[in-house]
N, C-alpha and C positions, 0 to 999 in steps of 0.2 A: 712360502705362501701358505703351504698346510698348516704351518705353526701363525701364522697369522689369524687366520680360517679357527684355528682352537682356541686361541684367546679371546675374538669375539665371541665364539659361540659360550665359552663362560661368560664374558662381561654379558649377555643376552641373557642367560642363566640367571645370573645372580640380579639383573635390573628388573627382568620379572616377579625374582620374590623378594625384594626390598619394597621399599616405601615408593608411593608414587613421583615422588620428583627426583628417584634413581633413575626410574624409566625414561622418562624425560629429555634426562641430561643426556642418557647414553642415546635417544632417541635424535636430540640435538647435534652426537657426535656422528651417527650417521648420515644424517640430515644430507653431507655433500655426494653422498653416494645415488641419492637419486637425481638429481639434475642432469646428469646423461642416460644417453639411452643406450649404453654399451650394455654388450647383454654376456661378457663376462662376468661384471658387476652383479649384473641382477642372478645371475645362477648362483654366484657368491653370498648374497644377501638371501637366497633362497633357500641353500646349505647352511647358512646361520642360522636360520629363524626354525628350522622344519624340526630341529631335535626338541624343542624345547614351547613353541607358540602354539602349537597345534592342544597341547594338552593344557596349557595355561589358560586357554580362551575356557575350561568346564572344568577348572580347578574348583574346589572344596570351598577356598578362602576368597574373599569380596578382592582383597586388594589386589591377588595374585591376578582375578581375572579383569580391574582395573587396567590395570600395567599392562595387560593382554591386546586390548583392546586400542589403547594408545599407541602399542608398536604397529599394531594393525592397521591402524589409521594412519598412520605417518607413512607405511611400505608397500600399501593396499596398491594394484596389484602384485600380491607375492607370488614368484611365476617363475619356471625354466623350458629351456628350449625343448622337453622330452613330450612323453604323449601324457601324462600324469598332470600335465595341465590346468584340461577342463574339472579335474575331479577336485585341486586344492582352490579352484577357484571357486565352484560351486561349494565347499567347506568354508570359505571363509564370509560367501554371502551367507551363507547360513548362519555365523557366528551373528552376523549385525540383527538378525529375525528374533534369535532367541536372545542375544544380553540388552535389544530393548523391555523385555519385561521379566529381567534380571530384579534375584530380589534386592539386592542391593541398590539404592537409588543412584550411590556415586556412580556404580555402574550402566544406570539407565539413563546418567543426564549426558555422559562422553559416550555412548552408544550412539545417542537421537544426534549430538551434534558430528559424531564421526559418520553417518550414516549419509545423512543430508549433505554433508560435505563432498563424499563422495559420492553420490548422485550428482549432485549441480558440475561436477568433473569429468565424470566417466557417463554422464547421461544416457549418452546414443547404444553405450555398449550393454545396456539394460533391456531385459524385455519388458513390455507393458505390464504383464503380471505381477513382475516383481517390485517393481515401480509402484504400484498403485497397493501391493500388499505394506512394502514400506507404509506410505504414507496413511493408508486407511489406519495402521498403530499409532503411528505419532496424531494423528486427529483424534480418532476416536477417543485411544487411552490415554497415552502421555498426557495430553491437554488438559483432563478430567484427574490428574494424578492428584494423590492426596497430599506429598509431600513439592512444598512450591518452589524449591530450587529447580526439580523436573520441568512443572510448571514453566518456568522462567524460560527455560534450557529450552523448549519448543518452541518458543516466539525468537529465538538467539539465533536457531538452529534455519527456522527460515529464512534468514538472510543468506546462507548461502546461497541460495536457487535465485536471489534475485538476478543474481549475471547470470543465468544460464539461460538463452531464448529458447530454447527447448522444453525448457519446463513452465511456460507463462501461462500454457490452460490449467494444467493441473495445478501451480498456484495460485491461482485467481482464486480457482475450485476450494481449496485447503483453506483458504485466507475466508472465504466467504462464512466457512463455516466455524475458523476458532477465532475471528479478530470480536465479531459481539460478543463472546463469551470471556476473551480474554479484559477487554474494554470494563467488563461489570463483575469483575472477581473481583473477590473481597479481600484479598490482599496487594499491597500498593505495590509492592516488586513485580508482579504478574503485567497488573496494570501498565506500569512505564515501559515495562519489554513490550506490551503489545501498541502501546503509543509510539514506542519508537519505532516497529516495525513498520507503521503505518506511515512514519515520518519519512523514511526511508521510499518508501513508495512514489515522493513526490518528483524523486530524479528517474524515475523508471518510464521506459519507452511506450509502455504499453499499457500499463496497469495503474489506475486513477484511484485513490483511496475513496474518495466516495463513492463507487462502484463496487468497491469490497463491505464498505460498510456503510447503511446512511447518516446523511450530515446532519439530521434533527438527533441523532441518536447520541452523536459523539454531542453537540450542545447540551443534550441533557446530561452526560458524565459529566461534563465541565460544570452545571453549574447543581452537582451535588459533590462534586471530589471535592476531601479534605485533604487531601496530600499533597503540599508544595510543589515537591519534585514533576508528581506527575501533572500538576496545572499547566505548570513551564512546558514539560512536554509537549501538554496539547496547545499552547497557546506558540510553540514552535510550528506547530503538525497547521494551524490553522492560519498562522501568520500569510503566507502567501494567497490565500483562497480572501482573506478579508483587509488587507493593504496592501493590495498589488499597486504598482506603481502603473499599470498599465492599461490602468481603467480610468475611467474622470470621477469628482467629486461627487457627481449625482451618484455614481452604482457604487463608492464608497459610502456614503450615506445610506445609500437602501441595504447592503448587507450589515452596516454596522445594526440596523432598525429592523434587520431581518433575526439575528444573532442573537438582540435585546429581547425580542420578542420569544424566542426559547431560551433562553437564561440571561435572565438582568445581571445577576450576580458574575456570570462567565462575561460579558461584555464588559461588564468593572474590573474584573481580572484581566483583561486581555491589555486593557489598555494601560494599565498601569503597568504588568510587565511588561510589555514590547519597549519599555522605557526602560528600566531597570537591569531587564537582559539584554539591553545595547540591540536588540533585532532591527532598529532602524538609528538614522543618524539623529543629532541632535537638530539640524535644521531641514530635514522630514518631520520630525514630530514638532517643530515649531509652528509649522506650515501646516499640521493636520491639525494643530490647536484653533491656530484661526480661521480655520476651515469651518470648523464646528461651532466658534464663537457668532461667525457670519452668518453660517446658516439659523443661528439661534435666532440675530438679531431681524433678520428678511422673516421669521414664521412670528416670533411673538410682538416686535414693536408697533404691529397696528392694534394689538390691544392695550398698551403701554402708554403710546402715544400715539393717537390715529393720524393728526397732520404730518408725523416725520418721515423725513425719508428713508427709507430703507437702506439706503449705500452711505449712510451716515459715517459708518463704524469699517466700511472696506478700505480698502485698497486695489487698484487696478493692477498688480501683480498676481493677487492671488485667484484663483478661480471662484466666479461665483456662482454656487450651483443653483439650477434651477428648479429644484426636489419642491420649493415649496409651495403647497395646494393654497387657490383661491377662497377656500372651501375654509369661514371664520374658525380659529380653534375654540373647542369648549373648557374652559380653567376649570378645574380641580373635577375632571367628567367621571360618574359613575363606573364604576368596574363591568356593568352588566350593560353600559352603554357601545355598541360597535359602532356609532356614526364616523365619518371621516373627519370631520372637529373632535371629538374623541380621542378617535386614535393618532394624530396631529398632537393633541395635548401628548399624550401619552408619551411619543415619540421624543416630542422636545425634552420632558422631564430626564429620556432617558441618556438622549444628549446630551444634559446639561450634566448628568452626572457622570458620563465618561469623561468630559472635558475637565472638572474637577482632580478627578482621580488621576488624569494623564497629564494636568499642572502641576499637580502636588510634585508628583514624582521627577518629573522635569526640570522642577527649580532648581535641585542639587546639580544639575548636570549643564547650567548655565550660565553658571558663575564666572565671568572671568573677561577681559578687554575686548578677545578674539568675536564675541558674539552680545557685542553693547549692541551692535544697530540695529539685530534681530531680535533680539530681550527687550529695547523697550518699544518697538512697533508693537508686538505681542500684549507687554504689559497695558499697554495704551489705547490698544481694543478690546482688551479682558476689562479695562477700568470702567470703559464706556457700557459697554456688557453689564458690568456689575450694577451699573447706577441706574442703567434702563429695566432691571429687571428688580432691583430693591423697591424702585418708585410704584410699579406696575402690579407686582405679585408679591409684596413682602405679608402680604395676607393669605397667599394661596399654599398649599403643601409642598411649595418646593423653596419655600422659605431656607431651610437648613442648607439645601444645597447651594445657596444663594451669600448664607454668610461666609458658608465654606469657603468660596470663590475669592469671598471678598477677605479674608483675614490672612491670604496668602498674597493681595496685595496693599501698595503703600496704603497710609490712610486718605479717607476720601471726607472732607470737610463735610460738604450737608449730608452724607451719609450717617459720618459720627454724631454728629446733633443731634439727628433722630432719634439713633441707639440708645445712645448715654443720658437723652431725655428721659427716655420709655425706662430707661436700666435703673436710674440715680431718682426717678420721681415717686413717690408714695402712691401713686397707683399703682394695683395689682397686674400684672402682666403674664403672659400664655406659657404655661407649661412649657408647650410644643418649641414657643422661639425663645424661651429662657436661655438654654445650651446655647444655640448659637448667636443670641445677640451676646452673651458672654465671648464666647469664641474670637469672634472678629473684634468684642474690646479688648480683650488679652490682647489681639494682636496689634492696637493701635493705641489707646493708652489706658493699661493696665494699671499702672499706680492709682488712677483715679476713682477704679471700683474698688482696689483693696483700700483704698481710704474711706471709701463711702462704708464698707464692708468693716472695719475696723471699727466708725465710728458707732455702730450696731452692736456690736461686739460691749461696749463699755456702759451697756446698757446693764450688762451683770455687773461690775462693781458700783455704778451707782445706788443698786437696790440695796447693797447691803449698807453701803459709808451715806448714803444719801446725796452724794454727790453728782453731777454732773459737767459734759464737757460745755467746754466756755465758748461761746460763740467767736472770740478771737481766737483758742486753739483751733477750732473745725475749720476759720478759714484759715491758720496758717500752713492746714494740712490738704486745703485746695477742697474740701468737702462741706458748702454750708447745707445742705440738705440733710435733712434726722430719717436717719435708715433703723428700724426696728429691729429687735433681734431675734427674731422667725423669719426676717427677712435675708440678714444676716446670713442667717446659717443656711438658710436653702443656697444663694449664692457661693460660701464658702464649700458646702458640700458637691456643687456644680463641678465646682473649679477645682478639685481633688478627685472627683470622679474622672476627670475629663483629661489622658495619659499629657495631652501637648500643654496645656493651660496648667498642670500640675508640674512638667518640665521648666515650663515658665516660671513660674512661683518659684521654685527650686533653684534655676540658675540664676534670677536676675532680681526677686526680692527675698531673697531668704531672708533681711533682719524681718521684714514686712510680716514672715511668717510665725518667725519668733513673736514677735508683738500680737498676734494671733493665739498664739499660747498662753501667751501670759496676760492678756485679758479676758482670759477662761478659768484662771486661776480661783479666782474670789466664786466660783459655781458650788464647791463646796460646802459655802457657808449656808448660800440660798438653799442648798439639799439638807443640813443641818436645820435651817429655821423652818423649813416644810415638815420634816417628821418631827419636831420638838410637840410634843406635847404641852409644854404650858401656855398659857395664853398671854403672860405679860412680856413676850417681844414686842418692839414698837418696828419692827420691819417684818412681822409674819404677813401682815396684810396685804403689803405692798408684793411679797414674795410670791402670796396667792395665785395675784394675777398672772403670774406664766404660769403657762399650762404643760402639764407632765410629757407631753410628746415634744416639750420643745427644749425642758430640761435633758431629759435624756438623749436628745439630739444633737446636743453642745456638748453634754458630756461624751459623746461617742466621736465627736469631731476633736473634740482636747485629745483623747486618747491617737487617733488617727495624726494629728500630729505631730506629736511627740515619737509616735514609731516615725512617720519621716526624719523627723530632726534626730533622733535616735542613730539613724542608720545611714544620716550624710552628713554629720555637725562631723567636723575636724579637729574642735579644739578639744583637747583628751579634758582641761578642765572643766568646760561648759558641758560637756558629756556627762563627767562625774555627775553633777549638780542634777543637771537633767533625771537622771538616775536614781537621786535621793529624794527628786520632789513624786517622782514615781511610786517609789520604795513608801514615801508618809504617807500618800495618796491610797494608795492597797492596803497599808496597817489600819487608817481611818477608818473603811468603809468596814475591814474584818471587827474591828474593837467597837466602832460604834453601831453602825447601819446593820449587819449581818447578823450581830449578836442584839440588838433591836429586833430583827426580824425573828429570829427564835425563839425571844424570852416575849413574843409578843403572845396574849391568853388567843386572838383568834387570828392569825394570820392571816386568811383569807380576807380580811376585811381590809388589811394592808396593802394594796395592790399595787400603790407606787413603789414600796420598799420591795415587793416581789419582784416587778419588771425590773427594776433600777438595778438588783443583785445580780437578776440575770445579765443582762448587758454588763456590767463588771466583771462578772467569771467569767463573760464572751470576750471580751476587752481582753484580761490578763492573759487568756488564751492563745491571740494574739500575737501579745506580746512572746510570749515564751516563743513564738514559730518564726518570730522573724528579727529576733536579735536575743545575742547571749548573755542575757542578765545577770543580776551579782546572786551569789548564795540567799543572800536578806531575802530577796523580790522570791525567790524559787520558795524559801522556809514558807514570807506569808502568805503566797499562793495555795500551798501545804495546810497552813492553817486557813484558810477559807473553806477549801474542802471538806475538813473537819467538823468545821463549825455549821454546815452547809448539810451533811450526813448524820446529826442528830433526828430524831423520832418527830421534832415539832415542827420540823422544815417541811412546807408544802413540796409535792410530788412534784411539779410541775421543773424542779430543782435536776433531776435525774440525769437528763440527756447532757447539760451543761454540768453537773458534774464528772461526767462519765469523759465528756470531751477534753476538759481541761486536764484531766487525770493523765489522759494518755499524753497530751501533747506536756504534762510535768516530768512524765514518764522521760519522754523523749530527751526534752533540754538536759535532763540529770544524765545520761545515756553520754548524749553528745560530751558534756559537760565531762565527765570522766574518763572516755575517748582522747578530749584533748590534753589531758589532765596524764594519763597513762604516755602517749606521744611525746610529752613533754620530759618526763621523766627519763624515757628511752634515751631522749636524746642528749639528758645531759650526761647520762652513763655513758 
């Protein structure tokens, strides 16, 4: 047994001054010797530990008193039958006092969580004093540490004590005063440990998180946090307080209206994950859809249509709540207006845009035989929804959220007419509903704007050939209407800004796209016959008439192109090729246009060939950043720079020299990185 007794007390030895997952392990291997309460054992664990732990806990070295600290905590009471007792046990609480504000932080974050641990364990055997000295450290200091694993380690660390009923005033007390400050650190890990502690709170017997911290407070984190993780968090932490299943539709409604009304953005988050992170079933949030759709339809279709009915759009399954005020709403109401029409409007807008956002997300997740019956009730009330609210308010500001709705379902015939009227007719149409009356054509028939769209497009090579498209081609391509080419490209530039409608384009008319490039092709010439100096072209006149904002907007959309088609074409030929009309394109502007612009006597008075160079050296720019071009396109990059950093080149040249240098810098960088790899690997 003595020889037993020597060997651990080395293996104790030596686990103290090795690395921390020695201690661990041997701490592990102890592990079965405290599950009784034989107190041979523990006099034996006590002869183990006392040669060697007592002096480890104020050793010199961070890790020695690491490893100290973890045996401590795993053996904590270390005790024997004698009178010497009370003295090693008073030594070892003193150990947790001082290696909380140990300099070593590794050693301050398994102090606070050994510390707390045993409190929540041995609670009763604690005096008040030293209870409340604990904890006043880990509040005051730990909390406010500079380094944020510490940090972390304090919001970890309280979960201990949540099983302990002993300890529920004192942490109510603690929690009151670190959950707002941990809530509003500025680092995201602090954050989620303090959301989650709060999460945690919701299974506790006693202790109500909005009690520890108020609910307007946690709304406003939510709707300024950028960090994912911690959104999910809180939109776990909040999930039960705002779709209990255990209240009726009316006080679902009024907290979702209560929520919106301190963060609109947190109330569009909420609903869209609670979908996505599976928090409720699929026919839950079917059933909250047309909740919302109904209630939409009972507040706004007396302005829509005043003779209809209100239970038009219901069904006698689902609940119809009675939230909604007599009291007329006011469309599109002042921000400084608080009337109850007002805030009615306000309300629905904000409705309509959770309902949005909790469709979107839902569609993926109802795909399939199992849930036809509930997918198209749903769709069949959202359709009705749609057409009552297009008819009614497609003038008012919630137009966009209104196409939105509608481009996520099938096509709606007098809908479309509308649209594609206002879309495909030579009148001028609204900024505000361009985006979206686009959006929901994308989503119903798409070919028939990119042909309207195309045939705009072909308006640059008729200026230069003098030809035009033949009224039997434009109908055979389903487009007799003559679309402009400012028109044109505001549309095409839509539809490329726009990540779903660019998807589209991408997956389902890529030739469509190409053909798009390649009726941008002849824009060269027109940029040729604009700065030619002579005057016996017989198409400069004609060329005149486009105007320099709408050249350079075609040419920045050709470029915008070609990096897509660049970066998705498959075919390694069509790519080459791509590459070489590129490569002519860049020598062109350097040999003619650039070297134009500097052999010009006053530059300044050149202002198209200024701006035009500059969006070319932003273009090529670009290009080097998002695909790896051949040595040719990098040399006349190289030379544009060049030519660009002569004495006669206006200033205005600098930043965009400066920028494409670096990003030349880079691709050569890259470029000989993969170059060297290559090499290696064939050695």
């Amino acid at each position: 047994m003595v020889e037993l007794e020597n060997c651990l007390i080395d293996a104790a030895y030596h686990s103290l001054c090795s690395e921390p997952n020695i201690a661990k392990k041997f701490a592990a291997l102890m592990r079965p010797m405290r599950k009784g309460t034989n107190t041979e054992v523990d006099n034996m664990v006590f002869r183990i530990m006392r040669p060697n732990l007592w002096r480890c806990l104020k050793a010199r070295n961070a890790k020695v008193r690491l490893n100290a600290i973890i045996l401590l905590a795993m053996f904590y009471p270390i005790l024997t039958d004698d009178f010497e007792n009370e003295e090693y046990l008073e030594r070892q609480r003193e150990a947790f006092r001082e290696l909380l504000f140990d300099d070593s932080y590794a050693v301050r974050i398994v102090a606070c969580k050994s510390a707390l641990s045993i409190l929540a364990s041995f609670w009763i055997t604690f005096d008040n004093g030293y209870i409340e000295e604990l904890l006043t450290k880990v509040v005051d200091n730990l909390s406010k540490d500079s380094i944020v694993p510490v940090r972390v380690a304090v919001f970890e660390s309280l979960q201990f004590l949540l099983s302990c009923p002993q300890a529920v005033n004192a942490l109510q007390r603690a929690l009151k005063c670190l959950v707002p400050r941990g809530i509003n650190d500025n680092n995201e890990r602090v954050r989620l440990a303090a959301f989650e502690l709060l999460t945690m709170l919701g299974k506790h017997r006693f202790i109500r998180f909005w009690n520890v911290v108020n609910m307007k407070l946690i709304l406003q984190c939510f709707e300024v946090e950028e960090s994912e993780s911690v959104r999910k968090q809180i939109t776990r932490l909040l999930f039960p307080s705002f779709m209990s299943m255990a209240v009726d539709a009316d006080e679902t409604i009024r907290r979702i209206i209560f929520m919106g009304a301190i963060t609109r953005n947190g109330a569009l988050s909420f609903h869209h994950l609670i979908v996505t992170m599976k928090l409720i079933t699929v026919e839950q949030a079917l059933e909250h859809v047309q909740m919302l759709a109904i209630v939409l339809c009972k507040l706004l279709r007396p302005l829509s249509s005043p003779n209809a009915s209100s239970r038009s759009t219901g069904d006698s399954k689902i609940p119809m709540p009675s939230s909604a005020s007599a009291t007329p709403v006011i469309v599109d109401a002042d921000e400084k207006d608080e009337s109850e029409g007002a805030q009615q409007w306000r309300s629905c807008t904000l409705l309509l845009e959770c309902l949005v956002v909790m469709w979107m997300a839902l569609r993926k997740r109802i795909q399939g035989d199992s849930l036809k019956i509930e997918r198209t009730r749903t769709t069949n009330i959202l359709s009705k929804l749609f057409r009552m609210l297009f008819i009614g308010f497609k003038n008012s500001s919630i137009i966009e959220s209104i196409m939105a709705l509608g481009s996520t379902l099938s096509e709606q015939a007098d809908v479309s007419v509308v649209v594609l009227r206002e879309l495909l007719s030579g009148e001028p149409i609204d900024e505000s509903r361009l985006s979206c009356y686009l959006e929901v054509a994308s989503s119903w028939r798409f070919s028939c704007v990119l042909d309207y769209v195309h045939s705009g497009l072909h308006a640059v090579a008729s200026l230069t050939n003098g030809s035009r498209i033949s009224i039997k081609r434009a109908k055979r391509r389903n487009c007799s209407q003559k679309c402009s080419l400012s028109r044109a490209l505001r549309y095409l530039e839509v539809v490329l800004k726009s990540p779903t409608m660019q998807q589209n384009l991408i997956a389902n008319h890529y030739t469509q796209m190409e053909m798009f490039h390649t009726a941008l092709l002849p824009l060269n010439n027109i940029i040729e016959i604009k700065v030619d100096d002579a005057s016996g072209n017989v198409f400069k006149d004609r060329c005149q008439q486009i105007s320099d904002g709408v050249i350079l907007r075609a040419y920045e959309i050709r470029h915008t192109l070609s990096i897509i088609i660049l970066n998705t074409l498959e075919d390694e030929e069509k790519r080459r090729q791509m590459e070489e009309l590129l490569e002519e394109d860049a020598a062109w502007i350097v040999n003619t246009l650039m070297v134009k612009l500097v052999s010009h006597e006053e530059p300044d008075e050149a202002l198209f060939l200024v701006h035009f160079c500059q969006d070319a050296l932003r273009l090529f720019s670009y290009h080097l950043g998002t695909y790896p071009h051949s040595t040719r396109f990098k040399r006349i990059v190289a030379d544009s720079i060049v030519v660009l950093t002569s004495k006669k080149t206006p200033a205005v040249f600098i930043i965009s020299v400066l920028k494409t240098l670096k990003n030349l810098c880079r691709a050569a960088v890259c470029a000989f990185s993969f170059f060297f790899i290559a090499i290696q690997g064939a050695s």
